[in-house]
Backbone atoms as SQL, in Angstrom:
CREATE TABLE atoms (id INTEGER PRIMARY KEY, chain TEXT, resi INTEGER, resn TEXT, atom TEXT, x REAL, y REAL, z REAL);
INSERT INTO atoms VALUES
  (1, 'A', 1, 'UNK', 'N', 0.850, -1.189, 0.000),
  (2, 'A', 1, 'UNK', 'CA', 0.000, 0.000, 0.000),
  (3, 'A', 1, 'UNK', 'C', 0.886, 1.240, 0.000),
  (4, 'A', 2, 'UNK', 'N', 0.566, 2.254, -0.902),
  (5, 'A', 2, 'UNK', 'CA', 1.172, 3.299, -1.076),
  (6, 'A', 2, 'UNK', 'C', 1.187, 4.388, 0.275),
  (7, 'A', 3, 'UNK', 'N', 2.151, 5.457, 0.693),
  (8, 'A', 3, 'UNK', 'CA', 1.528, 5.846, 1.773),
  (9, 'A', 3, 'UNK', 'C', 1.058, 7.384, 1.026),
  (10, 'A', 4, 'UNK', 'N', 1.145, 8.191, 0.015),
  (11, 'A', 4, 'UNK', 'CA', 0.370, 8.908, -0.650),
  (12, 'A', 4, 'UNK', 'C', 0.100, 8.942, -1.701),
  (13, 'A', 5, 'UNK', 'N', -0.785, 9.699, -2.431),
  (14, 'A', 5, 'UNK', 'CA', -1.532, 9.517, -3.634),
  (15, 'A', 5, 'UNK', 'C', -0.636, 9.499, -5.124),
  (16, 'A', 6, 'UNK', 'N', -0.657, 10.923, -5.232),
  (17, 'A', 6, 'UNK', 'CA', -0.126, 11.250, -6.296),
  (18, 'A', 6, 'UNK', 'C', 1.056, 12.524, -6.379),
  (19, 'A', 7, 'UNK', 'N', 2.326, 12.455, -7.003),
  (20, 'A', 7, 'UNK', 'CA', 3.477, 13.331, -6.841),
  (21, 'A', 7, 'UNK', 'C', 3.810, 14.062, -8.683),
  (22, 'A', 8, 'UNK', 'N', 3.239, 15.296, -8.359),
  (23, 'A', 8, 'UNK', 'CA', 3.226, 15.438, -9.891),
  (24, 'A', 8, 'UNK', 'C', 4.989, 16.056, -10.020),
  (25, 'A', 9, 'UNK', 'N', 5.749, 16.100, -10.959),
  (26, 'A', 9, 'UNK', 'CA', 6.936, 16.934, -11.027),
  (27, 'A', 9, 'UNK', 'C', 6.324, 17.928, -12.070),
  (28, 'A', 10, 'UNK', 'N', 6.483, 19.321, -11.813),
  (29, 'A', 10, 'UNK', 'CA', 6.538, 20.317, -12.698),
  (30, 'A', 10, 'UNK', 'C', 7.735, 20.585, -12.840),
  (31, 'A', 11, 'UNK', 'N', 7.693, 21.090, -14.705),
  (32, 'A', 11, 'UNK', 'CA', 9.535, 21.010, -14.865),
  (33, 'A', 11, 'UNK', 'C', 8.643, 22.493, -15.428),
  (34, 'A', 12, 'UNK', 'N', 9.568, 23.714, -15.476),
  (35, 'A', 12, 'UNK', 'CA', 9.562, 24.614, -16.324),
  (36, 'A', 12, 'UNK', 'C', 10.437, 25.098, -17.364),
  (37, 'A', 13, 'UNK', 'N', 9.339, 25.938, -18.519),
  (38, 'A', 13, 'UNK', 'CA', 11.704, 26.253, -19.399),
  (39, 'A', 13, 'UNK', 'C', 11.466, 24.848, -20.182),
  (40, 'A', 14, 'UNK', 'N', 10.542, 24.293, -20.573),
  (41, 'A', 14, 'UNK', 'CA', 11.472, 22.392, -21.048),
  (42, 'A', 14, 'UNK', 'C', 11.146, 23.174, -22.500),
  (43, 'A', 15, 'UNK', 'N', 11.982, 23.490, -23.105),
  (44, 'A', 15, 'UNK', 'CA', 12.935, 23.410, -24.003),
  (45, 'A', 15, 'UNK', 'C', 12.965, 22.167, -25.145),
  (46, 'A', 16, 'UNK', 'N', 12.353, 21.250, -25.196),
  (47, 'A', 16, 'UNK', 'CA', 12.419, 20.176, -25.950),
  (48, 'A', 16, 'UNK', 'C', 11.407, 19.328, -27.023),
  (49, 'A', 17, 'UNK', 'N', 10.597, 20.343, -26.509),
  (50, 'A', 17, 'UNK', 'CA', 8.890, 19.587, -27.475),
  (51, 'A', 17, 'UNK', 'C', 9.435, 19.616, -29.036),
  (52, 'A', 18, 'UNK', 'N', 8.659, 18.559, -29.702),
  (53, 'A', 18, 'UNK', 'CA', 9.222, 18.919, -31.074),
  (54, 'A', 18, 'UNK', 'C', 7.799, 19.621, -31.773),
  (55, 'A', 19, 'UNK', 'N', 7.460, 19.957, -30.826),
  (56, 'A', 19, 'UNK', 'CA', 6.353, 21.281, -31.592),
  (57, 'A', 19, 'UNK', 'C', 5.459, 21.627, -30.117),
  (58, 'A', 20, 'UNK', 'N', 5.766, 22.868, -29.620),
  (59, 'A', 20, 'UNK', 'CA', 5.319, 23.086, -28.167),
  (60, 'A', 20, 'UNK', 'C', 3.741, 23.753, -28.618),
  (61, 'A', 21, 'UNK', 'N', 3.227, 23.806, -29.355),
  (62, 'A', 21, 'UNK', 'CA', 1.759, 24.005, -29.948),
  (63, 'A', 21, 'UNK', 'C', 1.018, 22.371, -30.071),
  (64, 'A', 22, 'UNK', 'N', 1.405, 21.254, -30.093),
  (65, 'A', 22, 'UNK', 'CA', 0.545, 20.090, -30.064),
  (66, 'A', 22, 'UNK', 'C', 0.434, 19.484, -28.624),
  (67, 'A', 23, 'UNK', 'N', -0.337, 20.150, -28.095),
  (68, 'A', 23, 'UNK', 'CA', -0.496, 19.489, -26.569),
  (69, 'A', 23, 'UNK', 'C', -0.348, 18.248, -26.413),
  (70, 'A', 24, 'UNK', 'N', -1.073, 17.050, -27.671),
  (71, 'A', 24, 'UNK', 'CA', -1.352, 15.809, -27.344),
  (72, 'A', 24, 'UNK', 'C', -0.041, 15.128, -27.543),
  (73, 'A', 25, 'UNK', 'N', 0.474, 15.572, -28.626),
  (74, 'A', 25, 'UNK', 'CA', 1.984, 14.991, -28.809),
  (75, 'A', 25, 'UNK', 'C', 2.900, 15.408, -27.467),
  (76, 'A', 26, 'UNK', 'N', 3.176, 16.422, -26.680),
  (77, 'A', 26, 'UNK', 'CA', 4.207, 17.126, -25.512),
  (78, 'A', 26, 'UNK', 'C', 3.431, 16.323, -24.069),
  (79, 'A', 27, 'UNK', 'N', 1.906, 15.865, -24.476),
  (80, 'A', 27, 'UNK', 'CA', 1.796, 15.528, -23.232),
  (81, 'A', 27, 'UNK', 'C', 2.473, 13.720, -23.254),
  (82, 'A', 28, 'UNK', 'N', 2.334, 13.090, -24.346),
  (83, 'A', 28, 'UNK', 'CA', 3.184, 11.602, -24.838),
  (84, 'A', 28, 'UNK', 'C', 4.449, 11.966, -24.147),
  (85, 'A', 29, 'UNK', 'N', 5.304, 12.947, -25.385),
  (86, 'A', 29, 'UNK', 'CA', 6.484, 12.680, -24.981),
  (87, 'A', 29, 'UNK', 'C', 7.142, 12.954, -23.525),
  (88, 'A', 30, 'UNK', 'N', 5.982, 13.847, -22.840),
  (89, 'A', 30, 'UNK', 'CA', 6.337, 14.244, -20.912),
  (90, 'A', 30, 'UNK', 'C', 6.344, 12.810, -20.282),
  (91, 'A', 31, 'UNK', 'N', 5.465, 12.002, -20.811),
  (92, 'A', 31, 'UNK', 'CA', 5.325, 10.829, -20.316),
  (93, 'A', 31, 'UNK', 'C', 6.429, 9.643, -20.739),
  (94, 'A', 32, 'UNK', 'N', 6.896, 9.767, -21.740),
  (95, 'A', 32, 'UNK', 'CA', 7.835, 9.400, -22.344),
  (96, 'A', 32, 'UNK', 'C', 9.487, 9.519, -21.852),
  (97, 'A', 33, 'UNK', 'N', 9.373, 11.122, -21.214),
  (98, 'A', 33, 'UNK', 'CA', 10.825, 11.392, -20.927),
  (99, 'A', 33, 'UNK', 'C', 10.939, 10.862, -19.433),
  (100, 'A', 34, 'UNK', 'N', 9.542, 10.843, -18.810),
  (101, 'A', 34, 'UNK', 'CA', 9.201, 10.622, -16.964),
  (102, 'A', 34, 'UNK', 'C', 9.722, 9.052, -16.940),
  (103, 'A', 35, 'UNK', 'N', 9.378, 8.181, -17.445),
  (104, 'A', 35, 'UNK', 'CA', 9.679, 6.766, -17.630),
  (105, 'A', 35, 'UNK', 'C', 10.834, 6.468, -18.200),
  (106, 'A', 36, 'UNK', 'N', 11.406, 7.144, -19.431),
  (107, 'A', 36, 'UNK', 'CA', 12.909, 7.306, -19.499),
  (108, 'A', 36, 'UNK', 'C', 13.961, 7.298, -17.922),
  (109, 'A', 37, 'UNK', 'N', 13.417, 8.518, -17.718),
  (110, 'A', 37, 'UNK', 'CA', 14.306, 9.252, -16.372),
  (111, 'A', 37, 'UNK', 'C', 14.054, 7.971, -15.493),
  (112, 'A', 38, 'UNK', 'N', 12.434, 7.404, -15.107),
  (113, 'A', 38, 'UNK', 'CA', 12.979, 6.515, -13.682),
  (114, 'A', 38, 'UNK', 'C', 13.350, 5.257, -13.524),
  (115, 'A', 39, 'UNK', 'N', 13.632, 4.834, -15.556),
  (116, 'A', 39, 'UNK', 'CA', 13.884, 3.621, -15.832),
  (117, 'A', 39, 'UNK', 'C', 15.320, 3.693, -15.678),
  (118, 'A', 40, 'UNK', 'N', 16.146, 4.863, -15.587),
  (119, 'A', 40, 'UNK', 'CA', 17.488, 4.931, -15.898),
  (120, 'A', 40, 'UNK', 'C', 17.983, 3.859, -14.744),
  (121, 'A', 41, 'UNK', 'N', 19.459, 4.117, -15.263),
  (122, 'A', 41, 'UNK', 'CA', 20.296, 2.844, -14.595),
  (123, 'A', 41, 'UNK', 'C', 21.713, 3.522, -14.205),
  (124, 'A', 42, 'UNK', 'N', 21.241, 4.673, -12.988),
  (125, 'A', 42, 'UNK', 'CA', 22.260, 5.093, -12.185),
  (126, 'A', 42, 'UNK', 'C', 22.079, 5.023, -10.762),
  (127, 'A', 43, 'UNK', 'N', 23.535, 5.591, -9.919),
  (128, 'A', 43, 'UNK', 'CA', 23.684, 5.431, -8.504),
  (129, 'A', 43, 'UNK', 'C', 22.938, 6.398, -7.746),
  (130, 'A', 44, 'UNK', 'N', 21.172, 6.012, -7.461),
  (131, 'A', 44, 'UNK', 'CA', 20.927, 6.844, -6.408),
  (132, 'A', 44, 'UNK', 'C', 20.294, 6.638, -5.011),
  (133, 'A', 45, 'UNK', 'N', 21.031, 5.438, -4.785),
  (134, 'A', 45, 'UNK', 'CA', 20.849, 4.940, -3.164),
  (135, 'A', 45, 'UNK', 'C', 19.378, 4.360, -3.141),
  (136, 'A', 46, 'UNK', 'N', 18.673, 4.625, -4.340),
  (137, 'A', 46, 'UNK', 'CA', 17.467, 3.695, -3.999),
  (138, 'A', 46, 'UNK', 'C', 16.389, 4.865, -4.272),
  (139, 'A', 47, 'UNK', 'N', 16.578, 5.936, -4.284),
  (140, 'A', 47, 'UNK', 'CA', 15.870, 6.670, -4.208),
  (141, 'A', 47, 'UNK', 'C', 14.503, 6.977, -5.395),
  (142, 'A', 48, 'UNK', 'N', 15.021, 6.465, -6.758),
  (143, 'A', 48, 'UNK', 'CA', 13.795, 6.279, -7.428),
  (144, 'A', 48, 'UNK', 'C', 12.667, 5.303, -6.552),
  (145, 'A', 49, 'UNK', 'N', 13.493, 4.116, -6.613),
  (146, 'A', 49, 'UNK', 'CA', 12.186, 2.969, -5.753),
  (147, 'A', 49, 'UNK', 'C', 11.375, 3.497, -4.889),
  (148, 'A', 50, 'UNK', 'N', 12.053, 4.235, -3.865),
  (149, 'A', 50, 'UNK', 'CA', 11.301, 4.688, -2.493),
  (150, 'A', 50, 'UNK', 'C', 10.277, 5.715, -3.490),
  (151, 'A', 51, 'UNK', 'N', 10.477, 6.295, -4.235),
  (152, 'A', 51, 'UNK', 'CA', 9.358, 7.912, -4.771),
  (153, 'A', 51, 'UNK', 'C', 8.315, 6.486, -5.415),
  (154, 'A', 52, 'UNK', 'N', 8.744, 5.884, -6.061),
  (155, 'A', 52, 'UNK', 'CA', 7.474, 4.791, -6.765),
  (156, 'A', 52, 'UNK', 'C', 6.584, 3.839, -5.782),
  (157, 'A', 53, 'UNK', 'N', 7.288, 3.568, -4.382),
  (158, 'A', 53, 'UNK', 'CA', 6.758, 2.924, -4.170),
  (159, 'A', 53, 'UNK', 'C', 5.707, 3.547, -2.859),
  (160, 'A', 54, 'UNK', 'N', 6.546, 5.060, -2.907),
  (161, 'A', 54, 'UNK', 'CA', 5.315, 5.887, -1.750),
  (162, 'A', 54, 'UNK', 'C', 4.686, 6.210, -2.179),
  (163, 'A', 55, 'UNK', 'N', 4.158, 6.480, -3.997),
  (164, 'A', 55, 'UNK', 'CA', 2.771, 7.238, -4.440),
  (165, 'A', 55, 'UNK', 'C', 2.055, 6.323, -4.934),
  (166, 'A', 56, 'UNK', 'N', 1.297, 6.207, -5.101),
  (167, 'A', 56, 'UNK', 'CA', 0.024, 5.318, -6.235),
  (168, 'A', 56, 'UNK', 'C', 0.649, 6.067, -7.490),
  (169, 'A', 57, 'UNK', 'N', 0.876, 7.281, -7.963),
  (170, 'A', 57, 'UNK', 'CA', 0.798, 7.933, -9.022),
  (171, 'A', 57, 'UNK', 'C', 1.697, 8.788, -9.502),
  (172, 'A', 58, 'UNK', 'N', 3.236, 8.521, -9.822),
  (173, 'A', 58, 'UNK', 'CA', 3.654, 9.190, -10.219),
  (174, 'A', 58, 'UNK', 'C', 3.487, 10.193, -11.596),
  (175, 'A', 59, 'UNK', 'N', 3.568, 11.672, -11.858),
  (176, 'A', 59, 'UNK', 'CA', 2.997, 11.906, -13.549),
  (177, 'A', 59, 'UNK', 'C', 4.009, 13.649, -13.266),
  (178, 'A', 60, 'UNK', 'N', 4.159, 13.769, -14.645),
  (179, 'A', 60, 'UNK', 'CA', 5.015, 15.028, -14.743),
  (180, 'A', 60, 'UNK', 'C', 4.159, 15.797, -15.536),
  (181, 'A', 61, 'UNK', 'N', 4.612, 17.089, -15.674),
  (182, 'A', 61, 'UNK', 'CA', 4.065, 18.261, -16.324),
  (183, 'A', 61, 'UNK', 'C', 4.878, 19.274, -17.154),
  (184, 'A', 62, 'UNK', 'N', 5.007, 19.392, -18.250),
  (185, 'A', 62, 'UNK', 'CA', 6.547, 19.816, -18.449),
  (186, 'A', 62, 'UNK', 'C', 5.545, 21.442, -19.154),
  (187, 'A', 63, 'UNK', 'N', 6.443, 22.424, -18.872),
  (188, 'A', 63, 'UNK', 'CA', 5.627, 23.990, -19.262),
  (189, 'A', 63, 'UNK', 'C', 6.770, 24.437, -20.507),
  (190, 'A', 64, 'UNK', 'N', 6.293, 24.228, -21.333),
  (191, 'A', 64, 'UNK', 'CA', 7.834, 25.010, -22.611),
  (192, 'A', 64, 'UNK', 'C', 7.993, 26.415, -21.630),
  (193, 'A', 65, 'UNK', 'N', 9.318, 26.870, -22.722),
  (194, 'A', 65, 'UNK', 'CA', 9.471, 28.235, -22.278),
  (195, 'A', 65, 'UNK', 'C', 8.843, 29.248, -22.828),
  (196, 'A', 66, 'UNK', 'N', 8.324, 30.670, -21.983),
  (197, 'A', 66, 'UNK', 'CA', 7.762, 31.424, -22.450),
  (198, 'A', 66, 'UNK', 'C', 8.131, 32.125, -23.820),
  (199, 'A', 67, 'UNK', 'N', 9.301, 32.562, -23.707),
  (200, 'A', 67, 'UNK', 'CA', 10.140, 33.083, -25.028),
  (201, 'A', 67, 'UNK', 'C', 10.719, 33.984, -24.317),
  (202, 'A', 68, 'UNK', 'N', 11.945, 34.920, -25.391),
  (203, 'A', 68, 'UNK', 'CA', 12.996, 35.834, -24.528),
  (204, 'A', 68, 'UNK', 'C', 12.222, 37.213, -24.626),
  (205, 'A', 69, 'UNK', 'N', 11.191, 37.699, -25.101),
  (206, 'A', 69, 'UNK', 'CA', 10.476, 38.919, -25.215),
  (207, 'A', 69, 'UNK', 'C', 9.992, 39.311, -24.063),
  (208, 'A', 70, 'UNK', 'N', 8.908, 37.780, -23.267),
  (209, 'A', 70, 'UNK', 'CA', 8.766, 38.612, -21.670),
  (210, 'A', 70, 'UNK', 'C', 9.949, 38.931, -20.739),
  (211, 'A', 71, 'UNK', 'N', 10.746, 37.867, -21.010),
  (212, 'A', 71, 'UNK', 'CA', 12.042, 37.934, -19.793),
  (213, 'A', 71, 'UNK', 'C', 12.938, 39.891, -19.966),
  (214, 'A', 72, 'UNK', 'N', 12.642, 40.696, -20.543),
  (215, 'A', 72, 'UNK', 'CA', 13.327, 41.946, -20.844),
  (216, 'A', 72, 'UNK', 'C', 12.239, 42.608, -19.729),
  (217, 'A', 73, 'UNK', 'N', 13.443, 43.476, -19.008),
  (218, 'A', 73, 'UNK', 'CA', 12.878, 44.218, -18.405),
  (219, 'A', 73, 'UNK', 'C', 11.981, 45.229, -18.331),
  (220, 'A', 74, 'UNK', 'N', 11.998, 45.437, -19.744),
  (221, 'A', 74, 'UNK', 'CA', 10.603, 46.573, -20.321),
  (222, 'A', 74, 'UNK', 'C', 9.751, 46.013, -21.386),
  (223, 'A', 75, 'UNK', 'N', 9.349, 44.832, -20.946),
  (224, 'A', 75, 'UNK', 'CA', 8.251, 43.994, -21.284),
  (225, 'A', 75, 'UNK', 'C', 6.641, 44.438, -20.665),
  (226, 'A', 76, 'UNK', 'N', 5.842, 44.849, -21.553),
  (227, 'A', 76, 'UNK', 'CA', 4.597, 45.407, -21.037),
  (228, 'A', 76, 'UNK', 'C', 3.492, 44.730, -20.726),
  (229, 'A', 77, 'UNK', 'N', 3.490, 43.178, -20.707),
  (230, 'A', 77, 'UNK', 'CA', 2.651, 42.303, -20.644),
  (231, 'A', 77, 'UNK', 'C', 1.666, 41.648, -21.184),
  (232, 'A', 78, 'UNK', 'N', 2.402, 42.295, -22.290),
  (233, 'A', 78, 'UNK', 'CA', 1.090, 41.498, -23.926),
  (234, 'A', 78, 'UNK', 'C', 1.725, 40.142, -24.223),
  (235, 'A', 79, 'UNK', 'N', 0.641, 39.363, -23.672),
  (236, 'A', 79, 'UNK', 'CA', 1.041, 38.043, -23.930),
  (237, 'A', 79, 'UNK', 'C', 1.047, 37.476, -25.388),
  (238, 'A', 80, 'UNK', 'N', 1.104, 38.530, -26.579),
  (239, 'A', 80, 'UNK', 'CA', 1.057, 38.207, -28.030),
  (240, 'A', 80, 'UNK', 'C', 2.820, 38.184, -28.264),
  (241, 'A', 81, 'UNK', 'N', 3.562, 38.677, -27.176),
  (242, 'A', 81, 'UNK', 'CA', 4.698, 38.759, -27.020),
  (243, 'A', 81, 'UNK', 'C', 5.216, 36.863, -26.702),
  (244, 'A', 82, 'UNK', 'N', 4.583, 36.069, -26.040),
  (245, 'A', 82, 'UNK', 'CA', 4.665, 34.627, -25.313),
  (246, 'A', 82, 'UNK', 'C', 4.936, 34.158, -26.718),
  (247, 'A', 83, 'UNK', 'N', 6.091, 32.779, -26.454),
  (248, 'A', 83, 'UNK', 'CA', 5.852, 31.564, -27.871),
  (249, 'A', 83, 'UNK', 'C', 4.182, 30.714, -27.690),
  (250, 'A', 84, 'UNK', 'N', 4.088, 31.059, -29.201),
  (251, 'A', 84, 'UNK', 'CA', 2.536, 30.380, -28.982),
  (252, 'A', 84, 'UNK', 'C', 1.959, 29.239, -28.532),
  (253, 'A', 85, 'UNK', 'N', 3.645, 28.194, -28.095),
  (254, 'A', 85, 'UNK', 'CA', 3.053, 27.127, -27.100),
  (255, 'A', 85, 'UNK', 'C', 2.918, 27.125, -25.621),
  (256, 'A', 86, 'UNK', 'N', 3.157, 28.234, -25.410),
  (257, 'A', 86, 'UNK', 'CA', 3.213, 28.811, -23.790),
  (258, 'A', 86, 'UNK', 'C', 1.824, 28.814, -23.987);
């Protein structure tokens, strides 16, 4: 028995969609890279096992990046300024 539910990871900035406008495809490959990552086969004392075996539900959320137009300090807040997969 799990001792809590569900542990979402929000990543921000991910940088990697191969088209950050197709939700259905970025939400695959989030799922894709999450099972990558806890299938890997490095030294971390155990610590994947213990996160899998305390949730019922592990699931990630990955947010592309906004673009470099808001990050300027005299950015006025027109979000027509955002990449259109933000």
């Amino acid at each position: 028995e799990h001792k809590f539910q569900n542990l979402q990871f929000l990543v921000r900035d991910w940088a990697n969609f191969d088209d950050p406008e197709d939700v259905e495809e970025n939400i695959k490959q989030t799922k894709d890279v999450l099972e990558d990552t806890l299938a890997e086969n490095f030294k971390d004392g155990g610590q994947r096992e213990r996160i899998m075996s305390s949730f019922e539900k592990v699931d990630a959320f990955f947010i592309p990046h906004i673009g470099l137009k808001p990050l300027r300090k005299k950015w006025t807040g027109n979000l027509d300024d955002c990449e259109p997969g933000f």
